[in-house]
C-alpha positions as CSV (number, residue, x, y, z in Angstrom):
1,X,0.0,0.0,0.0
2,X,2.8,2.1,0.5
3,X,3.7,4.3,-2.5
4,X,0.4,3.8,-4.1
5,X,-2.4,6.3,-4.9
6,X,-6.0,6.4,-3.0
7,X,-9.3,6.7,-3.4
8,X,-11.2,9.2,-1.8
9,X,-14.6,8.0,-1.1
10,X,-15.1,10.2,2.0
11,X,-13.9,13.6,3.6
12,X,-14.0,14.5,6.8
13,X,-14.8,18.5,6.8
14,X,-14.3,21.0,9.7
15,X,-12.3,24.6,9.8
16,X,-12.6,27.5,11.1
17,X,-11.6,29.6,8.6
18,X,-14.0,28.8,5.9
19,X,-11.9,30.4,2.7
20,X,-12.5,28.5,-0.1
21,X,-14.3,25.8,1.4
22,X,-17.5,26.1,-0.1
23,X,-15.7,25.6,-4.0
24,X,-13.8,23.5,-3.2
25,X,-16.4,20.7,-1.1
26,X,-18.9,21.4,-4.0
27,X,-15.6,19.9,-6.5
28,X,-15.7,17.1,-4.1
29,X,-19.3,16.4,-4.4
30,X,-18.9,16.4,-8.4
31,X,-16.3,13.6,-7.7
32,X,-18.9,11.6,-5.3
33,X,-17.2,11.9,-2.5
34,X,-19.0,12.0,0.8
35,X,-18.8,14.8,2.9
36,X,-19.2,14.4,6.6
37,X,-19.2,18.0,8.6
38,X,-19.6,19.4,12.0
39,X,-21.1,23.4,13.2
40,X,-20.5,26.1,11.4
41,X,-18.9,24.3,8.2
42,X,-22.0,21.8,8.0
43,X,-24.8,25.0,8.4
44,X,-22.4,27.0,5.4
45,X,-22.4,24.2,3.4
46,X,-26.1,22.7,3.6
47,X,-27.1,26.4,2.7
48,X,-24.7,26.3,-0.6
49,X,-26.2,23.1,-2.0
50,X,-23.6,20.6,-0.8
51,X,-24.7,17.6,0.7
52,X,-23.6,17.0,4.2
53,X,-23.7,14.3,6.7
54,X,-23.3,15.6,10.2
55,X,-20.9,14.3,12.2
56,X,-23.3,14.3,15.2
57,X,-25.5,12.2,13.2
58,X,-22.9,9.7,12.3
59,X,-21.6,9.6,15.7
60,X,-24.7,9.5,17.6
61,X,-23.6,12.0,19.9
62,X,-24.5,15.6,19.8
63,X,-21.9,18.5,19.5
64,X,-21.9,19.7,23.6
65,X,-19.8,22.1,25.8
66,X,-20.5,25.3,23.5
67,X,-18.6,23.2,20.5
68,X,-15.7,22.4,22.7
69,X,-17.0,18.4,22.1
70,X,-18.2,17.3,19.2
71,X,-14.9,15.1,17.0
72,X,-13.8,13.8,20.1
73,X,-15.4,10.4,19.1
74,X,-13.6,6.7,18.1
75,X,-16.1,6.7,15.5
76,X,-14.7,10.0,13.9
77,X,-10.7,9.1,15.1
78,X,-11.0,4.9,14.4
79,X,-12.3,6.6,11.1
80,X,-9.1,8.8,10.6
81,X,-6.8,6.0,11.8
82,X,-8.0,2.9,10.4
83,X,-4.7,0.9,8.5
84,X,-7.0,-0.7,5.7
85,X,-4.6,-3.7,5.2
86,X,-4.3,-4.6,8.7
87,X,-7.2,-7.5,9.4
88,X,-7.8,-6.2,13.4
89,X,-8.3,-2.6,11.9
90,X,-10.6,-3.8,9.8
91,X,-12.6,-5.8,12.0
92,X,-13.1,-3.3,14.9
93,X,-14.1,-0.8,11.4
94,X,-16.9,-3.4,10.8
95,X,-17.8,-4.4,14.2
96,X,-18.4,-0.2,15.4
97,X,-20.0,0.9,12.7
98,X,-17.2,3.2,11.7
99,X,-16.7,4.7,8.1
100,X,-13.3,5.1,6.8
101,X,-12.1,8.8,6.4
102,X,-9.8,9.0,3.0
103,X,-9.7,12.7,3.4
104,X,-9.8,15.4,7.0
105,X,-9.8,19.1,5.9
106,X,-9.3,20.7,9.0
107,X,-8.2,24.3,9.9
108,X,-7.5,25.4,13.5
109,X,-8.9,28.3,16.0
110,X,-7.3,31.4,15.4
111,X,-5.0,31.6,18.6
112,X,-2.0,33.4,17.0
113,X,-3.7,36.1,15.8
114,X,-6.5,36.4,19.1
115,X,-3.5,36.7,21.3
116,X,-2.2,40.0,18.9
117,X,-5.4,41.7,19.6
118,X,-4.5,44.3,22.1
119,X,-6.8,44.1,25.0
120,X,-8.2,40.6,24.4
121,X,-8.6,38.6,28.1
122,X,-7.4,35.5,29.1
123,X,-11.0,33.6,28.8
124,X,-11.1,34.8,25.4
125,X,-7.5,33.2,24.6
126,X,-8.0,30.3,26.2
127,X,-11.3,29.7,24.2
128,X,-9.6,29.7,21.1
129,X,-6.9,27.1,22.0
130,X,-8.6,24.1,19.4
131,X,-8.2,20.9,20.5
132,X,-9.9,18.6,18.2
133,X,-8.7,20.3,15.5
134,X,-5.3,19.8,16.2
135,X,-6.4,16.0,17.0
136,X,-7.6,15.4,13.7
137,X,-4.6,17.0,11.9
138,X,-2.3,14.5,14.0
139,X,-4.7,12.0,13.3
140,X,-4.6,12.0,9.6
141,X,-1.1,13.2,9.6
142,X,0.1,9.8,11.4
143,X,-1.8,7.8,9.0
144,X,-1.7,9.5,5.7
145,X,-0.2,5.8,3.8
146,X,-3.9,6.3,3.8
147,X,-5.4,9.6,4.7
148,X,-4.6,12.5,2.5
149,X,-4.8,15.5,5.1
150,X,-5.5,19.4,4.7
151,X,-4.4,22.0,6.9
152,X,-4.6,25.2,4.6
153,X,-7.2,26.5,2.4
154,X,-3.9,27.6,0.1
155,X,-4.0,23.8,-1.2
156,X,-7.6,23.7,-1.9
157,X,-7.2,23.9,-5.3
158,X,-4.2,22.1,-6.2
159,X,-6.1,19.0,-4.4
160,X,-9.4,19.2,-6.6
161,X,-7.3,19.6,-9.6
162,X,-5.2,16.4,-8.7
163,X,-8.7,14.2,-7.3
164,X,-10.5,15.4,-10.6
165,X,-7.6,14.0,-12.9
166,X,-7.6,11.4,-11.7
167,X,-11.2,10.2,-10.7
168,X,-11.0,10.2,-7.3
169,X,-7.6,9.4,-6.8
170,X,-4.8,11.3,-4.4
171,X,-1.3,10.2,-4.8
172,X,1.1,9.3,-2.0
173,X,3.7,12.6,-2.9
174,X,1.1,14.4,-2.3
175,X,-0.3,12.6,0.8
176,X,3.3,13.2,2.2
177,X,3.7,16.6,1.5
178,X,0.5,17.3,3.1
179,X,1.7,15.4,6.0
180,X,4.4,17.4,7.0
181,X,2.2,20.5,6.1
182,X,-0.1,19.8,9.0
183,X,2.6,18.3,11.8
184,X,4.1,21.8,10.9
185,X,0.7,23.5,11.9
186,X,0.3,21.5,14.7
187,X,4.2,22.2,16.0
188,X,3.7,25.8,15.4
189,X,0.5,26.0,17.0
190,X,1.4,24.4,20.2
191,X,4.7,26.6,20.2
192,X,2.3,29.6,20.2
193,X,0.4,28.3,23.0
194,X,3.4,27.4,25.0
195,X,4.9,30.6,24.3
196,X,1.9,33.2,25.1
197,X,1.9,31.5,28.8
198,X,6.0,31.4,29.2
199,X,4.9,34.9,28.4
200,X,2.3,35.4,31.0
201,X,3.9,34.3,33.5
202,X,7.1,36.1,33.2
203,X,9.3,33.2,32.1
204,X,11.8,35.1,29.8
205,X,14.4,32.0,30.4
206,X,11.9,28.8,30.7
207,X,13.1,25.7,31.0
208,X,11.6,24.5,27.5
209,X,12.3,27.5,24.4
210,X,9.8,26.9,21.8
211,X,10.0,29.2,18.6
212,X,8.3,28.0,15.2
213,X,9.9,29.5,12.6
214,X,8.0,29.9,9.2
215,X,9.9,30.7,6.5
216,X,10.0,33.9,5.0
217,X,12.3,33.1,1.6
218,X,15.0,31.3,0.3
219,X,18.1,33.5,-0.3
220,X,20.2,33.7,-3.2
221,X,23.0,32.0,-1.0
222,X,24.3,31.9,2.7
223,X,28.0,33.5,3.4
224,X,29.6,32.7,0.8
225,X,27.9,31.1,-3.2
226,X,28.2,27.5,-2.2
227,X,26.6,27.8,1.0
228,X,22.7,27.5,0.3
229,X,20.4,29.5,2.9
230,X,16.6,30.8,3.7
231,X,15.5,33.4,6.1
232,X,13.1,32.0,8.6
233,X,11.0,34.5,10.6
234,X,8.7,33.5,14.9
235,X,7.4,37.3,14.7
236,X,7.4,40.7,13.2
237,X,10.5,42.3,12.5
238,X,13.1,43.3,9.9
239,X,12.2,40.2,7.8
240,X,8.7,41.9,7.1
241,X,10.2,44.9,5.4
242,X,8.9,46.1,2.0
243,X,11.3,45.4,-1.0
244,X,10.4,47.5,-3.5
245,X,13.2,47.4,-5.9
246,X,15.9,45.4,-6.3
247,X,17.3,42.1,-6.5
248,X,16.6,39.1,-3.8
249,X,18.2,40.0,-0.9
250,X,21.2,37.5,0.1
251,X,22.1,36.2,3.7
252,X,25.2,38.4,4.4
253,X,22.7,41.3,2.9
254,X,19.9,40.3,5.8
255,X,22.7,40.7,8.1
256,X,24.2,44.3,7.1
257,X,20.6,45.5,7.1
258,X,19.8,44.5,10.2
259,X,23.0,46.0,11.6
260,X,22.2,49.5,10.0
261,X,18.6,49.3,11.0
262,X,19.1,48.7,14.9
263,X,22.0,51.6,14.5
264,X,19.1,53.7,12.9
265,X,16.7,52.8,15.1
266,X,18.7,54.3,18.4
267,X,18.1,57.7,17.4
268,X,14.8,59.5,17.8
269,X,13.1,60.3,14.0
270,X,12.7,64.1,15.2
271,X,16.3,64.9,13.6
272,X,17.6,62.6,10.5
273,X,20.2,60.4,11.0
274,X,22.0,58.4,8.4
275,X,23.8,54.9,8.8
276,X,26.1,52.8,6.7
277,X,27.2,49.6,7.7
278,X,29.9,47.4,5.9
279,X,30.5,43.7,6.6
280,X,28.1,43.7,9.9
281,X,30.2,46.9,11.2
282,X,29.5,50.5,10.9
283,X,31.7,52.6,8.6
284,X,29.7,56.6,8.7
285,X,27.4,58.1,10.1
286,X,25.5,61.8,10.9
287,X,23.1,63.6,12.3
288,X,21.6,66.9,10.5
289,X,18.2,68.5,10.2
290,X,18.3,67.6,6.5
291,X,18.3,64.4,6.0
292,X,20.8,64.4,2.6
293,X,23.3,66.4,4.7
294,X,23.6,63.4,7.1
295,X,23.8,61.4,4.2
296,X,27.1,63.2,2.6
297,X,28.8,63.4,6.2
298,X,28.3,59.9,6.6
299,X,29.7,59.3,3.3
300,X,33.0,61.1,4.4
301,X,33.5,59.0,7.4
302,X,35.2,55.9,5.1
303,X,34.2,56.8,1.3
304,X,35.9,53.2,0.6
305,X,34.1,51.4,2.9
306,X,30.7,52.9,1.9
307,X,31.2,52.0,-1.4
308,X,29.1,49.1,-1.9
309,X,27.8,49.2,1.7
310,X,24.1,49.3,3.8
311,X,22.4,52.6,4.2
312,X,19.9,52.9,6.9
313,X,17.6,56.0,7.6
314,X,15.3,56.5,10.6
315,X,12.9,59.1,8.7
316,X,11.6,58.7,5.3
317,X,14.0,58.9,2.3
318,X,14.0,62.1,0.7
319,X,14.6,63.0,-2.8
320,X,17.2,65.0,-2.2
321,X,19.1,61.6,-0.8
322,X,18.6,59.7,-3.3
323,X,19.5,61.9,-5.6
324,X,22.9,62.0,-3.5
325,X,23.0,58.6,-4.0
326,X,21.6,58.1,-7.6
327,X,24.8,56.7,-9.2
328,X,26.7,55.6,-5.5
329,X,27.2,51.7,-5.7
330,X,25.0,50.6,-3.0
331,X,23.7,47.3,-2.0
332,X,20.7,47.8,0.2
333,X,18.7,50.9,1.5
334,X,16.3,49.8,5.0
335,X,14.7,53.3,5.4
336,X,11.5,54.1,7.7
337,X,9.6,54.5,4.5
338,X,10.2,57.0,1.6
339,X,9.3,60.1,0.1
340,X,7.6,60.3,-3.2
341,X,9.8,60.5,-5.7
342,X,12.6,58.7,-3.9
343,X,12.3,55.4,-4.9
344,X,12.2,56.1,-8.7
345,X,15.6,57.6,-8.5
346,X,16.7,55.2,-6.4
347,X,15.8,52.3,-8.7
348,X,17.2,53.5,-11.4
349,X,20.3,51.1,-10.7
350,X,18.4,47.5,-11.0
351,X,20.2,46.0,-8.3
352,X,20.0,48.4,-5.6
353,X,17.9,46.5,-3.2
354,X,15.1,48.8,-1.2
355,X,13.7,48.2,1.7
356,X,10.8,49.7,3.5
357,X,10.8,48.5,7.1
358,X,8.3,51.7,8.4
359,X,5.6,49.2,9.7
360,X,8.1,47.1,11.9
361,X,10.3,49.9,12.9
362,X,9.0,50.1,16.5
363,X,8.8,46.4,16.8
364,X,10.5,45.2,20.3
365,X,14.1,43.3,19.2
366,X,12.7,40.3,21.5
367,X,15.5,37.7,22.7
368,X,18.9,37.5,20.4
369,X,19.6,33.6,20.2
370,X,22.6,32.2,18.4
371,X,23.5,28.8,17.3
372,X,26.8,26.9,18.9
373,X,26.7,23.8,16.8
374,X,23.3,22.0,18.3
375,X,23.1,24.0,20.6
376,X,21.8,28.1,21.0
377,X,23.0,30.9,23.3
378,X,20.2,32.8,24.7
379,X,20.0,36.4,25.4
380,X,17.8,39.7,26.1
381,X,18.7,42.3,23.3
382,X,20.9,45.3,24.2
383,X,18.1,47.7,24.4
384,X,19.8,49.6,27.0
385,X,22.2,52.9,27.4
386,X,23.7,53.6,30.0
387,X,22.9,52.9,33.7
388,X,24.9,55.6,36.0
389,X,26.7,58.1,33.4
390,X,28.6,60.4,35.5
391,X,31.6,62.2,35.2
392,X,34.9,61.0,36.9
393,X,37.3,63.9,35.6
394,X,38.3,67.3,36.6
395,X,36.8,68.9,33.5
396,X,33.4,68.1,32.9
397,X,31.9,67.9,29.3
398,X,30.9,70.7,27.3
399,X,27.3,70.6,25.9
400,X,28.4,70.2,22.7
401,X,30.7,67.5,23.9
402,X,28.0,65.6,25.6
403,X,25.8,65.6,22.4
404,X,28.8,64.2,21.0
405,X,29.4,61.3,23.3
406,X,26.0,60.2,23.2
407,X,25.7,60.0,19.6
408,X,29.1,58.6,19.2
409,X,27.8,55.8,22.1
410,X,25.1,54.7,20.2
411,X,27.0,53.9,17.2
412,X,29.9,52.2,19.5
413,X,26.9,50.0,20.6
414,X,26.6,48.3,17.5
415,X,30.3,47.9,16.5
416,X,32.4,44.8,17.3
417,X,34.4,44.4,20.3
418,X,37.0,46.1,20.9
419,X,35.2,49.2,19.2
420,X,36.3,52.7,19.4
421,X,34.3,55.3,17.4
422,X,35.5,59.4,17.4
423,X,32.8,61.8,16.4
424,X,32.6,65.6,16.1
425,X,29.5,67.3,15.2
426,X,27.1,65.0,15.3
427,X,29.6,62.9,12.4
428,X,31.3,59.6,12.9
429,X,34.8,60.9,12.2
430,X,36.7,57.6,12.4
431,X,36.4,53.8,13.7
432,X,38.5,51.2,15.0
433,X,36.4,47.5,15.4
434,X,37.0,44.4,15.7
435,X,40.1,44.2,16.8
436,X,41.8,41.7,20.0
437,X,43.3,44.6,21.5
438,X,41.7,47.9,22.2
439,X,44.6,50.1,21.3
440,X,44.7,49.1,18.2
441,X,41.0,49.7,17.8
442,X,42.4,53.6,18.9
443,X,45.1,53.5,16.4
444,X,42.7,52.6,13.5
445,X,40.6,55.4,14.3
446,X,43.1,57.7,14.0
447,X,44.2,56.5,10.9
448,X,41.0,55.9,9.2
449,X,40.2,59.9,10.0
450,X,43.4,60.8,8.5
451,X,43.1,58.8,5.4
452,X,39.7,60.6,5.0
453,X,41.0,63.4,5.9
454,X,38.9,64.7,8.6
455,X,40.2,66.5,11.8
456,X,40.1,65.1,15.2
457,X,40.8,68.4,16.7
458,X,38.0,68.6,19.5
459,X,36.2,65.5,18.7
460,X,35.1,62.9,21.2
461,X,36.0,59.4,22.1
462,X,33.7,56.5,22.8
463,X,34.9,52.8,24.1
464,X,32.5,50.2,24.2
465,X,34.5,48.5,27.3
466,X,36.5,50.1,29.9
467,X,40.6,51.3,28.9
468,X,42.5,48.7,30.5
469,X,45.7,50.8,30.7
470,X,45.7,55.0,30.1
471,X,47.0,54.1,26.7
472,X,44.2,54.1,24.5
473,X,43.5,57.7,26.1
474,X,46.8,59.1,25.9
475,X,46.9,57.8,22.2
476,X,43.7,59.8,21.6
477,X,44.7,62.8,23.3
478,X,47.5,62.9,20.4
479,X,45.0,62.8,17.9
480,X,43.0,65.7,19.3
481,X,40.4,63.9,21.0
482,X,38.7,65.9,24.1
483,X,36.5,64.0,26.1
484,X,36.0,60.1,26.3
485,X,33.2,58.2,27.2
486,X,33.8,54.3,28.0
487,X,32.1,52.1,30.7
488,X,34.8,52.0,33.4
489,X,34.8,49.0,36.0
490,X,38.7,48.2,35.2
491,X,41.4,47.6,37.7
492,X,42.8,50.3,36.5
493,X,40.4,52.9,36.3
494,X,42.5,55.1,38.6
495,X,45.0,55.4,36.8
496,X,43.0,56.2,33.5
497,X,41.2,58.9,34.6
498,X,44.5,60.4,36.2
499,X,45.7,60.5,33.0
500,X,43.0,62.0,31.4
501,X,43.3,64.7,33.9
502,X,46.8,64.9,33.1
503,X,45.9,65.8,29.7
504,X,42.8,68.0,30.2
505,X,40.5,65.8,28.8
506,X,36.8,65.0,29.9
507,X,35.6,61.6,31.0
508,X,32.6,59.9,31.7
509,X,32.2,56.3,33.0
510,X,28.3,54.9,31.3
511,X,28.2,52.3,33.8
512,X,27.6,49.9,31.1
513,X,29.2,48.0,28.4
514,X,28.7,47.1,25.2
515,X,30.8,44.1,24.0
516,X,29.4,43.3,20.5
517,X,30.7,40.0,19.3
């Protein structure tokens, strides 16, 4: 039996979303096929001419509980489960009275999108957690050498069309990929139950994680072209951006974008900021009341390394920017929307990817998980600042200097360890990432401002960890660097601060770090 096509005599019918089930029963009926219902989806079905039998009627119980019983029943699951070559199934089939199921078309309570309603109460959520209809699913799922089982209206059609070809008939490739269709449902279905009360009851690190993942796309390819890769999505986020130009995103381009959106998305969208990120680490960035004059200070910070990089903007893409960047090699734009206008120009070069992520740009990170071979490391985002920002030197911080750190912070945040970023003006003027030691994070600075050739002279230092030794602050100092900002906490933190004292400098401990790795 195994392998081999079936007929489908009779179909089990009960959803809750009834899209396309009135078509696509009345196909079945065509076919002969007997239709057995329950509720709702027997009343719609009677009153559109199909003929129905009602599963209270073939079970000989009624529906009871408000609905919550009424496919709870051998008659209905001995009918979903029966092995048709096995002699004992077949003689308990004959001896109860129970009809063999060759079909189940079952759809589940919405409890996804009832717990996204704002508002909606507990007895409300707990109402709409199905539990026959996930039954059935696993029912006709576990048996489908036999069973062909459906779990979204989206396959409807693709069913009839097969079963009308072929009189009747459903072949097992189908019957398997409809299988692992509805486990899928029923996996992702319980994870969303399971989740919602980890939720509820505060468990941010619960001793079981469950996260369905639906995918979103396949990508062009993962790292690097032999590596093959999709992007899989358990809630709103960058993933549900727009692309409205462009060609398919690949996985190193998810990555960038991301990066340049959460840089974006520290900075409030009263005053424009612009972002550009190159391999995962920022490489410019400014602030400016017009949004294309951010755009060309950011360009200055490392012209080479913006070439062909990711451009984020917190406010809406003006023509003026794109015009900026009309024929500038870029890769991918993540913007919170764009101006009219902007996006013609902008896709004027045919690969220019463009992405409009203005209906998830307030969306909550959630947890950041990462995979260790089979295993995942589990953390709360970084959504945090600072937690005690006070000043530890003689000289305190201009104004202008303090606008400066903060700004220059919040792109240190996002750079990897050891990151040092110099700003002046509201204008990344030079970074040092990713480097083992943090003085040469310093020295990288400094010569990535030179080589653009921008002046350190009064700008401002931010460290995402403390300065182990006065080093990287007397190194600095050289540059033209007045005032520092960097967590503090090392053993010697004394001595640092002496020396920036020694040199006139300001300094201000955050109280927090920001190891990005």
């Amino acid at each position: 039996m195994i392998g081999k096509a079936v007929d489908v005599k009779r179909a089990l019918v009960s959803v809750h979303d009834k899209t396309g089930i009135v078509p696509f029963c009345q196909r079945l009926q065509k076919l002969g096929i007997q239709i057995f219902s329950t509720g709702g989806t027997s009343k719609l079905l009677k009153e559109n001419g199909v003929f129905v039998t009602d599963v209270s009627d073939y079970t000989g119980f009624p529906e009871m509980m408000g609905g919550r019983v009424k496919t709870l029943h051998p008659k209905v699951h001995g009918g979903i489960l029966y092995r048709r070559d096995q002699p004992d199934d077949r003689d308990d089939v004959s001896k109860n009275g129970i009809s063999g199921f060759d079909l189940v078309v079952v759809n589940l309570y919405p409890f996804q999108q009832t717990v996204a309603r704002k508002g909606v109460s507990l007895a409300e959520v707990v109402e709409n957690i199905d539990i026959g209809g996930p039954a059935m699913l696993r029912s006709a799922a576990k048996n489908y050498e036999y069973v062909g089982v459906l779990a979204d209206p989206a396959d409807y059609d693709d069913v009839a069309m097969e079963l009308q070809a072929t009189c009747g008939r459903l072949s097992y490739e189908r019957r398997e990929k409809l299988m692992l269709k509805a486990f899928e449902r029923t996996a992702a279905y319980d994870a969303a139950i399971s989740d919602y009360f980890q939720n509820l009851q505060g468990h941010a690190f619960p001793q079981s994680l469950t996260r369905q993942l639906s995918k979103v796309s396949d990508l062009r390819y993962g790292e690097n072209p032999h590596q093959k890769a999709s992007l899989y999505s358990w809630k709103p986020g960058i993933a549900q951006s727009r692309i409205l130009a462009g060609k398919e995103m690949s996985y190193n381009n998810w990555l960038d974008a991301y990066s340049a959106f959460q840089i974006a998305r520290e900075f409030d969208p009263s005053l424009p900021v612009a972002v550009i990120v190159k391999h995962n680490n920022p490489c410019g960035g400014a602030l400016d009341a017009q949004q294309h004059v951010a755009l060309q200070k950011a360009l200055k910070t490392d012209a080479a390394s913006a070439f062909g990089g990711v451009y984020a903007f917190n406010t809406p893409v003006t023509v003026e920017s794109a015009r900026v960047l009309a024929d500038w090699f870029v890769e991918v734009i993540i913007a919170n929307g764009y101006e009219p206008g902007a996006v013609e120009i902008l896709s004027e070069k045919k690969n220019r990817r463009l992405l409009d992520a203005s209906a998830v740009w307030n969306e909550p990170a959630g947890m950041d998980i990462r995979k260790i071979g089979g295993s995942v490391l589990v953390q709360e985002s970084d959504s945090l600042l600072y937690h005690d920002l006070k000043t530890v030197t003689q000289r305190k911080p201009t104004d202008a200097e303090k606008q400066d750190l903060d700004f220059a912070w919040k792109f240190c945040k996002h750079a990897k360890s050891n990151a040092i970023v110099f700003a002046k003006d509201h204008h990344v003027v030079g970074i040092g990432a990713g480097q083992s030691s943090r003085i040469d994070s310093v020295r990288i600075a400094v010569q990535k401002a030179r080589a653009a050739g921008l002046s350190l002279e009064g700008a401002v230092m931010a460290s995402d960890a403390f300065f182990p030794f006065p080093d990287g602050v007397t190194e600095a100092a050289k540059a033209g660097i007045k005032a520092v900002m960097h967590p503090g906490g090392s053993l010697k933190d004394a001595d640092v601060t002496a020396e920036a004292d020694k040199l006139g400098l300001a300094m201000l401990f955050t109280g927090m770090r920001h190891f990005r790795h």
